[in-house]
mmCIF file as Biopython writes it, N, C-alpha, C and O atoms, coordinates in Angstrom:
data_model
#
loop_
_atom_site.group_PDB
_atom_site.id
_atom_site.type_symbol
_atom_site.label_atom_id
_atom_site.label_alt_id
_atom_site.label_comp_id
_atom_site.label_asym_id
_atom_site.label_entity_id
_atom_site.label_seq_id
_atom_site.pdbx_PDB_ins_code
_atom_site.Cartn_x
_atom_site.Cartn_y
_atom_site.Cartn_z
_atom_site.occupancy
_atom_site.B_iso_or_equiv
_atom_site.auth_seq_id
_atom_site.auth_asym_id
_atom_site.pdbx_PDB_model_num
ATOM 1   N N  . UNK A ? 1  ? 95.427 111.379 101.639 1.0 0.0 1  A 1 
ATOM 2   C CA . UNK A ? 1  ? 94.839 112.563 102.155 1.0 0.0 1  A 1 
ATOM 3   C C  . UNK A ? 1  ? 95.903 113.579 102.549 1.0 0.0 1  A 1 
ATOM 4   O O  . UNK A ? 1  ? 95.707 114.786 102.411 1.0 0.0 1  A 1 
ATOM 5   N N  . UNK A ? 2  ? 96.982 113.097 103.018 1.0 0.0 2  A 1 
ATOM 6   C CA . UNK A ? 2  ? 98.406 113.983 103.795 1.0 0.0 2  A 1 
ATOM 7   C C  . UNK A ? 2  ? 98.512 115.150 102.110 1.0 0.0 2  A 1 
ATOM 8   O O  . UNK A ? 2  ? 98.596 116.375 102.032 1.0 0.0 2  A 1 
ATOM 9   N N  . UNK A ? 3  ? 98.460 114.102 101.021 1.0 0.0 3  A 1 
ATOM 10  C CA . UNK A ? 3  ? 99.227 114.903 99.285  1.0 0.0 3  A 1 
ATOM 11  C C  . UNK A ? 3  ? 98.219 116.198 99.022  1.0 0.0 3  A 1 
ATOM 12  O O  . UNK A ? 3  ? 98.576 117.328 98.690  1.0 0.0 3  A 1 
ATOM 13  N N  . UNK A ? 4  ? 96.311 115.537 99.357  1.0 0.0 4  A 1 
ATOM 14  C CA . UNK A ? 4  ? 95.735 116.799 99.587  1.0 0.0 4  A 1 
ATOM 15  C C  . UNK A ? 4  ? 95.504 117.847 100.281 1.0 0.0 4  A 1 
ATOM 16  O O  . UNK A ? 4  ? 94.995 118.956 100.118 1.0 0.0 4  A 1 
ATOM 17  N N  . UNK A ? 5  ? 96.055 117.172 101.198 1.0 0.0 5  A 1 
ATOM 18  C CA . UNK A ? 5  ? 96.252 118.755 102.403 1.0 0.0 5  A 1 
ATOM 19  C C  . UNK A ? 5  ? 97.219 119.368 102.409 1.0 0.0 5  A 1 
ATOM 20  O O  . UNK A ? 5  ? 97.070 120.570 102.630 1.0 0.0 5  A 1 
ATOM 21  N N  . UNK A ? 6  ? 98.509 118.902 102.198 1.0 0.0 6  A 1 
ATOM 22  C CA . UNK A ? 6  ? 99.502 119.476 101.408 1.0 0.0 6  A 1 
ATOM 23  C C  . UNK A ? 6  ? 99.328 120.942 100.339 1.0 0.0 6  A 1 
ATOM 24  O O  . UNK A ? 6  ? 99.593 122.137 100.465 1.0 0.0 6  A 1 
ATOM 25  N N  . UNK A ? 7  ? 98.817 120.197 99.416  1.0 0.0 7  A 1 
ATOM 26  C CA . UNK A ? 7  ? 98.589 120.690 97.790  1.0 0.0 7  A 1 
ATOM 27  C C  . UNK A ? 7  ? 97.281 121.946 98.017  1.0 0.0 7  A 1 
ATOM 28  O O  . UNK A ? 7  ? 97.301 122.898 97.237  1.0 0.0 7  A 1 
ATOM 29  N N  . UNK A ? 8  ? 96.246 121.893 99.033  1.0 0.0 8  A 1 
ATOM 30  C CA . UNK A ? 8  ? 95.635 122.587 99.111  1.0 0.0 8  A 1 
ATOM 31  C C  . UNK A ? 8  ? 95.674 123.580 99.826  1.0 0.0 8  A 1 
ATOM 32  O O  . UNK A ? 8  ? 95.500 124.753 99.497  1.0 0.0 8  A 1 
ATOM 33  N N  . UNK A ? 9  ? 96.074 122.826 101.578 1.0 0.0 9  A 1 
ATOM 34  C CA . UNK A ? 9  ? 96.293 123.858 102.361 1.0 0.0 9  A 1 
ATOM 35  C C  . UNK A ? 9  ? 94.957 123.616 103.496 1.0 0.0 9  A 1 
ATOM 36  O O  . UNK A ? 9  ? 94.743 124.276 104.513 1.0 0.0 9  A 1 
ATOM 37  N N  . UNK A ? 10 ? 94.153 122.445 102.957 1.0 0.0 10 A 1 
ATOM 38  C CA . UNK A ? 10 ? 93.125 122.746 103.713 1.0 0.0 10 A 1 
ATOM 39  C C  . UNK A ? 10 ? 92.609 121.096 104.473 1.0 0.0 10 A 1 
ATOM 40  O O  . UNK A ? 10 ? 93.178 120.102 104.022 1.0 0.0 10 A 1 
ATOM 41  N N  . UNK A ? 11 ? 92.173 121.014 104.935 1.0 0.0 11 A 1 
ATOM 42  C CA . UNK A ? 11 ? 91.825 119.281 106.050 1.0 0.0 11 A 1 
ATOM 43  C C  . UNK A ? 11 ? 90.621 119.220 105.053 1.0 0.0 11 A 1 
ATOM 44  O O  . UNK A ? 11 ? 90.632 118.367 104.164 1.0 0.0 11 A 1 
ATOM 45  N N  . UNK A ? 12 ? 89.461 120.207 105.192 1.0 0.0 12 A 1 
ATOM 46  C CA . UNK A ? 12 ? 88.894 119.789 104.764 1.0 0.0 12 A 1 
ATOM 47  C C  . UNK A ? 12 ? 88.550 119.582 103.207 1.0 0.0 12 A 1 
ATOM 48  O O  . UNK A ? 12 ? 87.746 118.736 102.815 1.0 0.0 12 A 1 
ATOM 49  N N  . UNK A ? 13 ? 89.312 120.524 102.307 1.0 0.0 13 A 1 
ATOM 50  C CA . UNK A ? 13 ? 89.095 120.047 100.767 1.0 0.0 13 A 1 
ATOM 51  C C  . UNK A ? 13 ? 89.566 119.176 100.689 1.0 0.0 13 A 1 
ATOM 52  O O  . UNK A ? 13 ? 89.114 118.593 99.704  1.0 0.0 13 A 1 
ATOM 53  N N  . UNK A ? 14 ? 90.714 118.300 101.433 1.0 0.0 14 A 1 
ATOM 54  C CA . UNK A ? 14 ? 91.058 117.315 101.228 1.0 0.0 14 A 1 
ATOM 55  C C  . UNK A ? 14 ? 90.556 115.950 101.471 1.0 0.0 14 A 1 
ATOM 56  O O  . UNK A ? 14 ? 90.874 114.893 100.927 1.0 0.0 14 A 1 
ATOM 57  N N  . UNK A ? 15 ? 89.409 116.284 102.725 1.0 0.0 15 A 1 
ATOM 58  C CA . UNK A ? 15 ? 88.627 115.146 103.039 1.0 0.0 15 A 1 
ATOM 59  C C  . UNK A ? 15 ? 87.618 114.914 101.698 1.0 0.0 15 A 1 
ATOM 60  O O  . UNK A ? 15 ? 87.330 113.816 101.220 1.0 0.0 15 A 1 
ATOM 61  N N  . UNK A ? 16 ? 87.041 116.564 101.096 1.0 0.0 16 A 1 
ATOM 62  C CA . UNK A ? 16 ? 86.233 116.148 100.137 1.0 0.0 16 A 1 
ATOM 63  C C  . UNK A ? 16 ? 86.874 115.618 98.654  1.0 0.0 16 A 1 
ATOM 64  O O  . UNK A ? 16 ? 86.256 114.916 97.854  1.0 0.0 16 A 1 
ATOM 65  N N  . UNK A ? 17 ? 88.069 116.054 98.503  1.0 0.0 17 A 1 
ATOM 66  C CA . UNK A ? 17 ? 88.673 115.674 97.644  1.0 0.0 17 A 1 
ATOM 67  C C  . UNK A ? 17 ? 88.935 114.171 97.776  1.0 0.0 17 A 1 
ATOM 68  O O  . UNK A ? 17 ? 88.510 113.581 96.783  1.0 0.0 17 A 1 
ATOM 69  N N  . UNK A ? 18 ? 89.414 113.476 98.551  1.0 0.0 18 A 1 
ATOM 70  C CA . UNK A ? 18 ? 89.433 112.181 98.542  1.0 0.0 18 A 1 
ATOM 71  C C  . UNK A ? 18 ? 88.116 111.362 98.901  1.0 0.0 18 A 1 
ATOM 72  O O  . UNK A ? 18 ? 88.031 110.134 98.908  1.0 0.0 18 A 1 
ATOM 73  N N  . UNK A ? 19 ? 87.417 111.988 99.105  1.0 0.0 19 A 1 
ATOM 74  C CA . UNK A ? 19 ? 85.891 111.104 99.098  1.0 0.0 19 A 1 
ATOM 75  C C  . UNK A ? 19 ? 85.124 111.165 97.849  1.0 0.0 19 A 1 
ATOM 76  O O  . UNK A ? 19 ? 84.246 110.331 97.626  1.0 0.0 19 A 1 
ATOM 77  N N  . UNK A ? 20 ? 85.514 112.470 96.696  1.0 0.0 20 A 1 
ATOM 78  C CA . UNK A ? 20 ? 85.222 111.952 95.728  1.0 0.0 20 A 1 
ATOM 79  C C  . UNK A ? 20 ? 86.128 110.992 94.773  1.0 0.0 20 A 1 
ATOM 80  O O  . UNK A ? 20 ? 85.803 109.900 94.306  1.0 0.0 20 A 1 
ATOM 81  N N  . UNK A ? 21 ? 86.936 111.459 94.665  1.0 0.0 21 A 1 
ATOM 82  C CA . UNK A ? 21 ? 87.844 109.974 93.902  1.0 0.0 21 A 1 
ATOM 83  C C  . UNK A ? 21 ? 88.012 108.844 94.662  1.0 0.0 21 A 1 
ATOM 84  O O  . UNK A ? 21 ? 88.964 108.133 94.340  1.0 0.0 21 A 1 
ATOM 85  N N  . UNK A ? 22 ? 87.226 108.439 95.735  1.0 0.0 22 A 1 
ATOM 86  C CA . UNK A ? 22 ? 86.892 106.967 96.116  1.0 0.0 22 A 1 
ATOM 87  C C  . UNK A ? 22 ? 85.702 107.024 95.653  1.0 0.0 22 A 1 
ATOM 88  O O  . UNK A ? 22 ? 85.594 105.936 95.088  1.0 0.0 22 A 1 
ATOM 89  N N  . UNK A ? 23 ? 84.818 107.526 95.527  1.0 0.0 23 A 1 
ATOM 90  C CA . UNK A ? 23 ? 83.467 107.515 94.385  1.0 0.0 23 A 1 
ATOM 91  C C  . UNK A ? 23 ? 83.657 107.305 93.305  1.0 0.0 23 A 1 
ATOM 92  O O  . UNK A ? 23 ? 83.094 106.313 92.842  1.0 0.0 23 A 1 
ATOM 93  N N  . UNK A ? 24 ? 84.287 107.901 92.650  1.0 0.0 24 A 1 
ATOM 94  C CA . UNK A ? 24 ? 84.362 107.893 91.190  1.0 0.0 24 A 1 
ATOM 95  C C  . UNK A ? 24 ? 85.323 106.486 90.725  1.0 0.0 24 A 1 
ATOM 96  O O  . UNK A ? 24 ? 85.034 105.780 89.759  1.0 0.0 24 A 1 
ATOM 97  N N  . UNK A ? 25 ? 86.591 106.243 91.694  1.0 0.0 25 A 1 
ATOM 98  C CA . UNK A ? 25 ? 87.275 104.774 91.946  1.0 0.0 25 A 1 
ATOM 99  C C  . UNK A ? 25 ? 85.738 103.915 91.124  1.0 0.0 25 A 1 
ATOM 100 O O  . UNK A ? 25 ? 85.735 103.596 89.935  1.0 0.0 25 A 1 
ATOM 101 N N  . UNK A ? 26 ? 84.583 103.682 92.057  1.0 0.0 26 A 1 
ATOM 102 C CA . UNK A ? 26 ? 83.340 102.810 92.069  1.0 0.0 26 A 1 
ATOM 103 C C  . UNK A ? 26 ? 82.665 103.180 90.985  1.0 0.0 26 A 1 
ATOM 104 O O  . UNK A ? 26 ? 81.476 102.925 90.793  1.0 0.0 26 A 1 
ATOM 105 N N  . UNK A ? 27 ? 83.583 103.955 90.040  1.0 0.0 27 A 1 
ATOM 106 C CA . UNK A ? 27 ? 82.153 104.700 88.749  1.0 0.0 27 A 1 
ATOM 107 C C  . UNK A ? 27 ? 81.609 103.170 88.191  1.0 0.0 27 A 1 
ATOM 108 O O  . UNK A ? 27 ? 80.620 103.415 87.501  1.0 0.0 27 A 1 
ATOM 109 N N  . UNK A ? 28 ? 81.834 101.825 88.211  1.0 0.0 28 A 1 
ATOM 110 C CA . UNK A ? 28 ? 80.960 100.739 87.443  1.0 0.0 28 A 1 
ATOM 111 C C  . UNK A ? 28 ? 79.565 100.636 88.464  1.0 0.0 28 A 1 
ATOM 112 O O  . UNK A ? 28 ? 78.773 99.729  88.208  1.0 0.0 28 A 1 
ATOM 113 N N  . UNK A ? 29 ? 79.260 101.573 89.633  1.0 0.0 29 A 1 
ATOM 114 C CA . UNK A ? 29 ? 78.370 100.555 90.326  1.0 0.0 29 A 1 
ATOM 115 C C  . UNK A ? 29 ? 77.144 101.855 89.861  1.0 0.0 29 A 1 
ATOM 116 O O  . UNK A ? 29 ? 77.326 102.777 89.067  1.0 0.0 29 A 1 
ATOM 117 N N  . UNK A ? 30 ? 76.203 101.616 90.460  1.0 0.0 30 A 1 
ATOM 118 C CA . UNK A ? 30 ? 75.100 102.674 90.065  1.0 0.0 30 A 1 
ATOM 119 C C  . UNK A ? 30 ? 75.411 103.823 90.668  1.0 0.0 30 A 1 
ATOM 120 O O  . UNK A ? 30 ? 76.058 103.856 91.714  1.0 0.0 30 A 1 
ATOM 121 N N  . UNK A ? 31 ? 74.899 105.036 89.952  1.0 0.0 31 A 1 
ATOM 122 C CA . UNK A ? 31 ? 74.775 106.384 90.616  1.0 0.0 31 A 1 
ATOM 123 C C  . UNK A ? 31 ? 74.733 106.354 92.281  1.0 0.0 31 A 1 
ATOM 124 O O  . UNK A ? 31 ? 75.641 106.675 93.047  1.0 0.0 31 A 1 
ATOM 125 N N  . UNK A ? 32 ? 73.332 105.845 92.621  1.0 0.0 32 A 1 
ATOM 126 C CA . UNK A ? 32 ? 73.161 106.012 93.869  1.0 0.0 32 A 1 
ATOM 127 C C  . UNK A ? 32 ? 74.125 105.573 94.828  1.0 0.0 32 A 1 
ATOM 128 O O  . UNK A ? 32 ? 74.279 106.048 95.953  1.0 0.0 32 A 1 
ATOM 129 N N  . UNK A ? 33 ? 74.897 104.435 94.197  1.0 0.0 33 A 1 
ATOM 130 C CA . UNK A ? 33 ? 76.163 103.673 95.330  1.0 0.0 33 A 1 
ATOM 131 C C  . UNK A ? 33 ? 77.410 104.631 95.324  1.0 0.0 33 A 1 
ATOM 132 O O  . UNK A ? 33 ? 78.286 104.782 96.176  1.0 0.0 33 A 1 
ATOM 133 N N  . UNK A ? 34 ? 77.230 105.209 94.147  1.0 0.0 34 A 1 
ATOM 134 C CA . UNK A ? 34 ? 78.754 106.008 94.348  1.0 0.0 34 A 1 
ATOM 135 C C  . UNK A ? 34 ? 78.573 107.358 94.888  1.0 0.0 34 A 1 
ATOM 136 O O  . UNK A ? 34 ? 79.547 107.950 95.354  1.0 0.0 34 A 1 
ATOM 137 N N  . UNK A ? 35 ? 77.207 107.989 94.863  1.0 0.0 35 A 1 
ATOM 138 C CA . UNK A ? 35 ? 76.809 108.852 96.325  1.0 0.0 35 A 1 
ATOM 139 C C  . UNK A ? 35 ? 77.190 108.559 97.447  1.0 0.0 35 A 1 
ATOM 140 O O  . UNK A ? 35 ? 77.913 109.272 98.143  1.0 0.0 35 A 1 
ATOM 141 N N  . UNK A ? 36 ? 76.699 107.358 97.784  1.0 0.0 36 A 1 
ATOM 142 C CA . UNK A ? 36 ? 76.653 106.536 98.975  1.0 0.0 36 A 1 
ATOM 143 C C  . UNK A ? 36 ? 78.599 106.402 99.584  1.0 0.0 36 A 1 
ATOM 144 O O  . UNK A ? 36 ? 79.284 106.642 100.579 1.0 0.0 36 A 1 
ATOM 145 N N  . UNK A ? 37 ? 78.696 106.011 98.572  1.0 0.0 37 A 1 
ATOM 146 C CA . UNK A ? 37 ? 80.411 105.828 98.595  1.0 0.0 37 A 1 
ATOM 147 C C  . UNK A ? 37 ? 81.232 106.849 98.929  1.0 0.0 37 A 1 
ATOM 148 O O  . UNK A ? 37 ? 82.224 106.795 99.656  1.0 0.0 37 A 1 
ATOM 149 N N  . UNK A ? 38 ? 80.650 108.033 98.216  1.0 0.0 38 A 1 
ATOM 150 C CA . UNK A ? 38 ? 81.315 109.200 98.495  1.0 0.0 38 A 1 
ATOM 151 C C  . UNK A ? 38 ? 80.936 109.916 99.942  1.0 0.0 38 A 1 
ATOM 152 O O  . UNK A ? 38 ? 81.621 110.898 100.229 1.0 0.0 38 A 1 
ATOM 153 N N  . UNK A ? 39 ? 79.925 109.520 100.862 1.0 0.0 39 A 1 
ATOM 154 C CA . UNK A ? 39 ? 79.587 110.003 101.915 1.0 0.0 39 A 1 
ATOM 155 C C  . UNK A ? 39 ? 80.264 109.282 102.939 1.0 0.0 39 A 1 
ATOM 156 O O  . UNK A ? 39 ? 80.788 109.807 103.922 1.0 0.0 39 A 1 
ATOM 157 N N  . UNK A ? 40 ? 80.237 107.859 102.639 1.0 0.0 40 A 1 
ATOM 158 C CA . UNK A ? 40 ? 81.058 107.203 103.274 1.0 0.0 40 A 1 
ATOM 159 C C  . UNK A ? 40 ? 82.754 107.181 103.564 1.0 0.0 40 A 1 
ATOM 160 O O  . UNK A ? 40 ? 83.356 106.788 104.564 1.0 0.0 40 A 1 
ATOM 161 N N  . UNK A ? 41 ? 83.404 107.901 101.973 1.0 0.0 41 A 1 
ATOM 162 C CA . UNK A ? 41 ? 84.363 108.610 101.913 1.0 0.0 41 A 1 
ATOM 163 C C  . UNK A ? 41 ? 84.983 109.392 102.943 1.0 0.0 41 A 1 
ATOM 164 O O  . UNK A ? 41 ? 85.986 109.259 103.644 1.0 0.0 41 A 1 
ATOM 165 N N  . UNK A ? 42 ? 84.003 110.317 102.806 1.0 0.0 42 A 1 
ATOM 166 C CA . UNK A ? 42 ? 83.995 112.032 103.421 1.0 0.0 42 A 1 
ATOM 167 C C  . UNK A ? 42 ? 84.379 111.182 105.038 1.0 0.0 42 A 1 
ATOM 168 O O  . UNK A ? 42 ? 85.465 111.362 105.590 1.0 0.0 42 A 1 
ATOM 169 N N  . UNK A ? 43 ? 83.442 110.395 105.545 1.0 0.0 43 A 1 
ATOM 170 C CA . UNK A ? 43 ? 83.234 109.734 106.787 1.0 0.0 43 A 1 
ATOM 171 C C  . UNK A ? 43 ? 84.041 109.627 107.355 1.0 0.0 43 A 1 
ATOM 172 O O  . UNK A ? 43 ? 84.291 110.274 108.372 1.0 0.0 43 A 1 
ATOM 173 N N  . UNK A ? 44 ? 84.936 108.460 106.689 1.0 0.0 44 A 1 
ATOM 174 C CA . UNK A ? 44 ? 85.986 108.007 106.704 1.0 0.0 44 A 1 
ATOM 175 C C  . UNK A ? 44 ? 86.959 108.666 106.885 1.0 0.0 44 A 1 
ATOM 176 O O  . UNK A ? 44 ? 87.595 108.585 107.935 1.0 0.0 44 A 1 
ATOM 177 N N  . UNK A ? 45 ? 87.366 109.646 105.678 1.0 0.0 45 A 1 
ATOM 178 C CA . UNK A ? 45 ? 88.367 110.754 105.938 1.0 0.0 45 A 1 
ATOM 179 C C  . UNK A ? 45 ? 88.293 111.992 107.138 1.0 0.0 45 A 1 
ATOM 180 O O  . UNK A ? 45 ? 89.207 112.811 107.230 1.0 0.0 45 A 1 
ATOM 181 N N  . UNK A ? 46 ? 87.270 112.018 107.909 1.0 0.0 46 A 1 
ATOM 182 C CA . UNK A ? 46 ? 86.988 113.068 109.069 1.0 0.0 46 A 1 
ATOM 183 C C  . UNK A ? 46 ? 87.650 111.873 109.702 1.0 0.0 46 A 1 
ATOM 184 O O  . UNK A ? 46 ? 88.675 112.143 110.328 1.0 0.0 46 A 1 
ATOM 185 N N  . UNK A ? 47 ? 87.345 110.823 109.678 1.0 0.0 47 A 1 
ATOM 186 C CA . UNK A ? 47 ? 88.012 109.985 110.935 1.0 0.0 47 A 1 
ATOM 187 C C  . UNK A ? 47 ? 88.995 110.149 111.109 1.0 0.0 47 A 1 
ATOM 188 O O  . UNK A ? 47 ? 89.355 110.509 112.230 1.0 0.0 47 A 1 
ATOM 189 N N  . UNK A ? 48 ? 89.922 109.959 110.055 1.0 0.0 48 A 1 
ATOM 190 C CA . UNK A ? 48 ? 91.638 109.750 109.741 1.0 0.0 48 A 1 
ATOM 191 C C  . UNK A ? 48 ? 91.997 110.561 110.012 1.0 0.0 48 A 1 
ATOM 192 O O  . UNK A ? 48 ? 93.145 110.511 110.454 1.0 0.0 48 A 1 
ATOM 193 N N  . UNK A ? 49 ? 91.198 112.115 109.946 1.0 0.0 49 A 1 
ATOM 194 C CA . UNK A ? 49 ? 91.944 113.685 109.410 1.0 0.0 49 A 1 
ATOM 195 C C  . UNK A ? 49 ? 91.444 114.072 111.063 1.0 0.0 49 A 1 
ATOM 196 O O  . UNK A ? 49 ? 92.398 114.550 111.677 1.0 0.0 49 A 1 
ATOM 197 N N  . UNK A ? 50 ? 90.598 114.006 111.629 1.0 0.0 50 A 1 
ATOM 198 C CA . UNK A ? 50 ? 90.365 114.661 112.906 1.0 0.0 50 A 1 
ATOM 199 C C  . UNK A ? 50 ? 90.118 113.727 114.155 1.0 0.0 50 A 1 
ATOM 200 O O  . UNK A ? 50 ? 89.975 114.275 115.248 1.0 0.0 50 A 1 
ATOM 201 N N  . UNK A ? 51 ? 90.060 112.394 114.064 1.0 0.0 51 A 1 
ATOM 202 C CA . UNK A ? 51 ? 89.922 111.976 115.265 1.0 0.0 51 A 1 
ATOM 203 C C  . UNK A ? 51 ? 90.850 110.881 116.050 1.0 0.0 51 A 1 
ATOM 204 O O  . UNK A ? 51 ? 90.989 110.592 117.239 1.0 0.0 51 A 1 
ATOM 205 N N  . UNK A ? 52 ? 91.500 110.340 114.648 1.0 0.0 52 A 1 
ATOM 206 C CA . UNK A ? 52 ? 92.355 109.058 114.857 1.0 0.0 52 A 1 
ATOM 207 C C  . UNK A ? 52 ? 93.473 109.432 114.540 1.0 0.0 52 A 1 
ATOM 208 O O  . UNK A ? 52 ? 94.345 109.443 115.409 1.0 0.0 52 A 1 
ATOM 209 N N  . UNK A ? 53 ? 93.827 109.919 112.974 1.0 0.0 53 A 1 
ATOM 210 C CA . UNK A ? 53 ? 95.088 109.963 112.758 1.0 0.0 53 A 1 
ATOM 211 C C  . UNK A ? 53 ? 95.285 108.349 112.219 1.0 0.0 53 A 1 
ATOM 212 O O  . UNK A ? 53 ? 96.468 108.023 112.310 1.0 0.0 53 A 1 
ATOM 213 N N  . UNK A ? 54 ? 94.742 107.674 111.885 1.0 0.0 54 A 1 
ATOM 214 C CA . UNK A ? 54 ? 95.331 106.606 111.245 1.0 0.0 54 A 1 
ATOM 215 C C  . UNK A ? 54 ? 93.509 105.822 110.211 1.0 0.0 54 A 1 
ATOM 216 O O  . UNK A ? 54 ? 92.306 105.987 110.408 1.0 0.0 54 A 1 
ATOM 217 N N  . UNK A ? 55 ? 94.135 105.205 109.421 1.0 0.0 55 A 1 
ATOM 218 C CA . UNK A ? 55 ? 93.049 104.629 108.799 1.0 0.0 55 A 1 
ATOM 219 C C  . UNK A ? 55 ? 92.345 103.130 109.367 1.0 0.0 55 A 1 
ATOM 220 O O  . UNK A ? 55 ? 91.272 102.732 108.913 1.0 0.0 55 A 1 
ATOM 221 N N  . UNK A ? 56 ? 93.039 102.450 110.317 1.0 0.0 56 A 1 
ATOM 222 C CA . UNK A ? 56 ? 92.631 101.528 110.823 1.0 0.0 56 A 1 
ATOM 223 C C  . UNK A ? 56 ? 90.838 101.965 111.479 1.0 0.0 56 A 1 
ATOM 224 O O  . UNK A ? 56 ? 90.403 102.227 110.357 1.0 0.0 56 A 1 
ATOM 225 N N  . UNK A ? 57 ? 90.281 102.075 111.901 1.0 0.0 57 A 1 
ATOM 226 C CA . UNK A ? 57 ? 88.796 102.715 112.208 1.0 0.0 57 A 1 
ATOM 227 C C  . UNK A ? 57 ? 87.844 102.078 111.071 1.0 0.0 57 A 1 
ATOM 228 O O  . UNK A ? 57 ? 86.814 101.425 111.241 1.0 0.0 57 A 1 
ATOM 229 N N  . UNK A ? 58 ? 88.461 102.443 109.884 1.0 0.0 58 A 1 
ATOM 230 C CA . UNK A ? 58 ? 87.804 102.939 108.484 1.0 0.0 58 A 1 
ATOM 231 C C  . UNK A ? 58 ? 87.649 101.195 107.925 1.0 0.0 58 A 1 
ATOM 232 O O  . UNK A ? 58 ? 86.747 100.387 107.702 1.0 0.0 58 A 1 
ATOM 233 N N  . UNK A ? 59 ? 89.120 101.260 107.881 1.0 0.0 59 A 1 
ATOM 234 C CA . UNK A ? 59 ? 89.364 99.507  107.533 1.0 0.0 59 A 1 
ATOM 235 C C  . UNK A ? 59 ? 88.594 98.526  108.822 1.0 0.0 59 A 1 
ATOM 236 O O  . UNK A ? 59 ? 88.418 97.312  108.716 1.0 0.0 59 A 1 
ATOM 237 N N  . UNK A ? 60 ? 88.396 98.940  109.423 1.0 0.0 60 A 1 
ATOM 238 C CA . UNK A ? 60 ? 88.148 97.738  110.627 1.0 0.0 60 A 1 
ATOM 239 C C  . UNK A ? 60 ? 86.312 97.954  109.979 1.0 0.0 60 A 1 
ATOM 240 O O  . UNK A ? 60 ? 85.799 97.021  109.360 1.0 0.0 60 A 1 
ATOM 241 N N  . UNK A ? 61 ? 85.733 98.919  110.170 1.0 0.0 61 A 1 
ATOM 242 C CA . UNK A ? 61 ? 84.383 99.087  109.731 1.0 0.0 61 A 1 
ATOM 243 C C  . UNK A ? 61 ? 83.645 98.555  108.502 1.0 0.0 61 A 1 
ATOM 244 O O  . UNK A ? 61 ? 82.457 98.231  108.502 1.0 0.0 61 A 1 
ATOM 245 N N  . UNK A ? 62 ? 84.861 98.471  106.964 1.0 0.0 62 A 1 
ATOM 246 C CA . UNK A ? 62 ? 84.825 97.781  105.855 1.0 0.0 62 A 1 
ATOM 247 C C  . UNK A ? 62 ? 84.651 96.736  106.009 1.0 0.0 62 A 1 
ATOM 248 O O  . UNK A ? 62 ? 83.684 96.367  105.343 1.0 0.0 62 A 1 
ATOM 249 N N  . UNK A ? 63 ? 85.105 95.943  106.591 1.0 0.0 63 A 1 
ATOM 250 C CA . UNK A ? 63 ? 85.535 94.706  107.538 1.0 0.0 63 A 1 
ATOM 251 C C  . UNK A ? 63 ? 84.608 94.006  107.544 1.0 0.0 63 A 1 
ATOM 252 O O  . UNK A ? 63 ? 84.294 93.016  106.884 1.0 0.0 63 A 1 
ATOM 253 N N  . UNK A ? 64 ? 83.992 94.749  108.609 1.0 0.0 64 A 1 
ATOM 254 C CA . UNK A ? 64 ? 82.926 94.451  109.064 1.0 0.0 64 A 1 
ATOM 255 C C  . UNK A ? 64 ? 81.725 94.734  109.239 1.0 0.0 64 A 1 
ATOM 256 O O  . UNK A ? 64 ? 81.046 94.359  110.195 1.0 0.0 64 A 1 
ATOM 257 N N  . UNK A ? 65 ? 81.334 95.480  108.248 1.0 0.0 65 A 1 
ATOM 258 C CA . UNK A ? 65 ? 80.263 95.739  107.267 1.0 0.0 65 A 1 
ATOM 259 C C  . UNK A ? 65 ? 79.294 94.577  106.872 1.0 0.0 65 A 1 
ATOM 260 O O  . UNK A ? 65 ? 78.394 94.774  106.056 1.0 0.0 65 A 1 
#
C-alpha cells in the first residue's frame, strides 16, 4: 500500500487500488467472493492506512475468521 500511495499521491486510491488486486489475486473463486474480497480489502487497507499503521489487525481477523 506505502508503493500506492507513493505512485499516486493519494491514501485513498491506494486503499482502492490494493483491494482490488487482492480481488482479482482470488479471480478462481466466484464473482460474488471476489466482491466480497475486495470489500474486505478496502477494510483492511483503511485499517493499515488510517488507524493502525501496521497489518497485524487484518492478519489477526483472517485468523480468526
Amino acid at each position: 500500500m506505502e508503493q500506492f500511495t507513493l505512485r499516486t499521491g493519494s491514501v485513498g486510491l491506494a486503499i482502492v487500488g490494493q483491494a482490488i488486486i487482492f480481488g482479482a489475486a482470488h479471480g478462481y473463486q466466484s464473482v460474488k467472493s471476489i466482491a466480497l474480497i475486495i470489500v474486505w480489502g478496502a477494510l483492511y487497507g483503511f485499517l493499515v492506512a488510517a488507524c493502525r499503521k501496521t497489518l497485524a489487525p487484518g492478519v489477526l481477523a483472517v485468523i480468526f475468521w
